[in-house]
Structure formats: C-alpha cells, structure tokens
C-alpha positions in Angstrom: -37.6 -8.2 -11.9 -36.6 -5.2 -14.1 -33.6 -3.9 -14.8 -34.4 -0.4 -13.1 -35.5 -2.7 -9.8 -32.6 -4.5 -9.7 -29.9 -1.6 -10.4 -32.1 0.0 -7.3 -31.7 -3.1 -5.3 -27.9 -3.5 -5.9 -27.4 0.4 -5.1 -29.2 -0.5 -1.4 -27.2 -3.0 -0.4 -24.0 -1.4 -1.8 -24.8 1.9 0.3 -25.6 -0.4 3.4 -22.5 -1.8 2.8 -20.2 0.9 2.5 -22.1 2.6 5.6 -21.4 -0.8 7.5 -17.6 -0.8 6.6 -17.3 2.8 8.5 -19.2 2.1 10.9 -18.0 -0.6 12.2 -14.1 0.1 11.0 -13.6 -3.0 8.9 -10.6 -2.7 6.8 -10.4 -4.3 3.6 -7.3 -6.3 2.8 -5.0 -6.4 -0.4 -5.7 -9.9 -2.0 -2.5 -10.4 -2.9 1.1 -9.2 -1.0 4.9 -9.3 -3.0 7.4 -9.9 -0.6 11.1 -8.8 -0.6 13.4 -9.6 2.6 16.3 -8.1 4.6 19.2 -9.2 6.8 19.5 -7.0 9.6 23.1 -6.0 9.9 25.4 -3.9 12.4 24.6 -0.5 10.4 20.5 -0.4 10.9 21.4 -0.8 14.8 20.4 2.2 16.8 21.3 2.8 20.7 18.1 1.0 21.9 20.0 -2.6 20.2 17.1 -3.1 17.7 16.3 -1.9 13.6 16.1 2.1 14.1 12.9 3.4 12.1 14.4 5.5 9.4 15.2 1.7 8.1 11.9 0.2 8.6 10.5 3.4 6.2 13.0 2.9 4.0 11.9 -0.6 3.6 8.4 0.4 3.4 9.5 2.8 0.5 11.7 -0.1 -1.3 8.8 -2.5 -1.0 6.6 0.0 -2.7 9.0 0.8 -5.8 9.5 -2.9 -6.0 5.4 -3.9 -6.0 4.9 -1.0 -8.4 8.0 -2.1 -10.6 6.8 -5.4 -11.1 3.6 -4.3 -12.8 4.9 -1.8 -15.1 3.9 1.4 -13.1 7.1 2.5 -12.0 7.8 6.4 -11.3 9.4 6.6 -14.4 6.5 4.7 -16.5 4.2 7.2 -14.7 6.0 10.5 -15.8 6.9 9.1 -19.5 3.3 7.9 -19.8 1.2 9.8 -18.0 2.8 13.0 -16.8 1.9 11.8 -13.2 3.7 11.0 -10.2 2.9 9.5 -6.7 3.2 10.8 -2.8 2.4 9.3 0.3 -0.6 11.4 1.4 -1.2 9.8 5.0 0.5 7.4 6.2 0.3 5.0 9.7 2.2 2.9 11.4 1.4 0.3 14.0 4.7 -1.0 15.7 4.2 -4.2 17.6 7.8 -5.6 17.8 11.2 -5.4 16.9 14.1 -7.0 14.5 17.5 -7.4 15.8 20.9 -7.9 14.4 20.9 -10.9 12.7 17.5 -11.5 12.0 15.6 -11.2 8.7 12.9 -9.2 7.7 9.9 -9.5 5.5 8.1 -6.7 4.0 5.4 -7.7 2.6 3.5 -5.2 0.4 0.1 -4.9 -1.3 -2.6 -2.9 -2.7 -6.6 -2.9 -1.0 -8.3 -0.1 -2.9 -8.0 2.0 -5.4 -10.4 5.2 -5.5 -10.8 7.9 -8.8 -7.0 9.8 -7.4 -5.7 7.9 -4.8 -5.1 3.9 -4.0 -4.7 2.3 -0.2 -1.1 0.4 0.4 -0.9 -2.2 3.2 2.7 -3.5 4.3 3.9 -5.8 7.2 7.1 -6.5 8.1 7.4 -9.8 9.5 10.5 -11.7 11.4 11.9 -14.9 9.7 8.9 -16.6 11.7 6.1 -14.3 10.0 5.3 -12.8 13.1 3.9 -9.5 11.8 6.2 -6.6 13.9 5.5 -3.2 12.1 2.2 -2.4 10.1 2.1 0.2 7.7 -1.0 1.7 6.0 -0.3 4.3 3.3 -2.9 6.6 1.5 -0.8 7.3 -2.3 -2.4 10.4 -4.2 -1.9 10.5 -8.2 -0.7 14.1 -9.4 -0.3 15.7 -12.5 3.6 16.6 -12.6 3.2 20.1 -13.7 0.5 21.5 -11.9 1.0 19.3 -8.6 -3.0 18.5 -8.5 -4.7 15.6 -8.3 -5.0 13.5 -10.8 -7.4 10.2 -12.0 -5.1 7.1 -11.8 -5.0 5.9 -16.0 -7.6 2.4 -16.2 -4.1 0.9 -17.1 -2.5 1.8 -14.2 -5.6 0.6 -11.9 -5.5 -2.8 -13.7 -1.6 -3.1 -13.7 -1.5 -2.5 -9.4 -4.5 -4.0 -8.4 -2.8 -7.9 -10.7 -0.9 -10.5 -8.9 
C-alpha cells in the first residue's frame, strides 16, 4: 500500500471519527487530573446550610492556576514569554450535590484537548468519599495581550499542559 493510499485511508477514518464524536456527543476525557483539596469551614456557608457557589468557582479558578503552575505555564510565564494571556471563553457547570461544613473537598483538575487557540478544561469536585458533586467544563482561549485577539497556544506550552 502506498504512502498516498494510506495517508487517504488514515484521513477516512479520522473524519468518520470526529463526525462520530459529534454525533453521538462523546466527550473526551483529560488523561490525567492534579488534585488540590479544601476544608469547608463556617465562612463558605450560605443561608441554604451548604458551600455557596462563588466558592466552588473560586475553587475551579485555584485548581486551574495550580494545574497550569505546575507545568511552567503560569499567567506570568505566559505574558513574560509569550505576550499571551488566558480567559474562560465558555464555561458549564453540572451540579449534582453539595459539601457542607466540615467536609472536604476535592477539585480535581485536567486538560482533554487542546485545539490551534483554545484548550478544553475538565474539573470535579469530589467529597472526601470521591463522590463527584459539581462538574465543570471550561473552553480557555489564548490571546495576544495587546491586541486582545486570538492567539495560537506556543508548541511549548501545548506540550507543558497536556504532561502529567
């Protein structure tokens, strides 16, 4: 089989496979999550007796910084390098329980995809049991500091997020 044939070939099943993916809504999950963890105390208590949500974002956002840290892509490695900088172009959230006072939380933070500007981030936060209670998904666009436009994520960078 020649080269030409086989490129063809491998381009077939990729397209199939990418049409597949949409159609049926599979998601692809990060390989690999970092994990930091929380005690819930008296202050993250709203009226309704559980974790209010400007917490649970604000873990999100800590869990982020940290997993971006640990690879040497912080903010600031970004603007000194780079002259880029990150925002949180879409994000969801799936709540499906709650953390009370007392109890400790998990966020658990990783990386699925990275496209030519933007990458996919997938947290959890999890109770001390790992009982997954809020699910975040987080489209993160690359732009150029100055002229607030998208830009292509440096091949260092990719490499850097995308590692254990």
């Amino acid at each position: 089989m020649g080269c030409d044939m086989y490129q063809k070939m491998v381009d077939k099943i990729k397209k199939f496979l990418r049409k597949w993916l949409e159609e049926e809504k599979v998601e692809v999950l990060p390989k690999h999550y970092d994990r930091i963890s929380y005690r819930i105390i008296d202050d993250m208590i709203d009226h309704n007796g559980h974790v209010n949500f400007r917490f649970l974002c604000s873990f999100f956002e800590n869990g982020f910084h940290e997993y971006m840290k640990k690879r040497h892509a912080s903010y600031d490695f970004l603007i000194k390098e780079f002259g880029t900088t990150t925002f949180f172009r879409h994000q969801e959230i799936n709540y499906q329980g709650e953390l009370k006072l007392g109890d400790v939380g998990n966020v658990l933070t990783g990386i699925s995809e990275i496209r030519d500007t933007s990458f996919v981030v997938h947290q959890i936060i999890e109770d001390q049991s790992g009982k997954p209670l809020v699910i975040n998904k987080v489209i993160v666009v690359m732009i150029d500091v100055s002229s607030k436009k998208k830009s292509r994520i440096p091949d260092i960078v990719r490499k850097r997020i995308m590692s254990e």
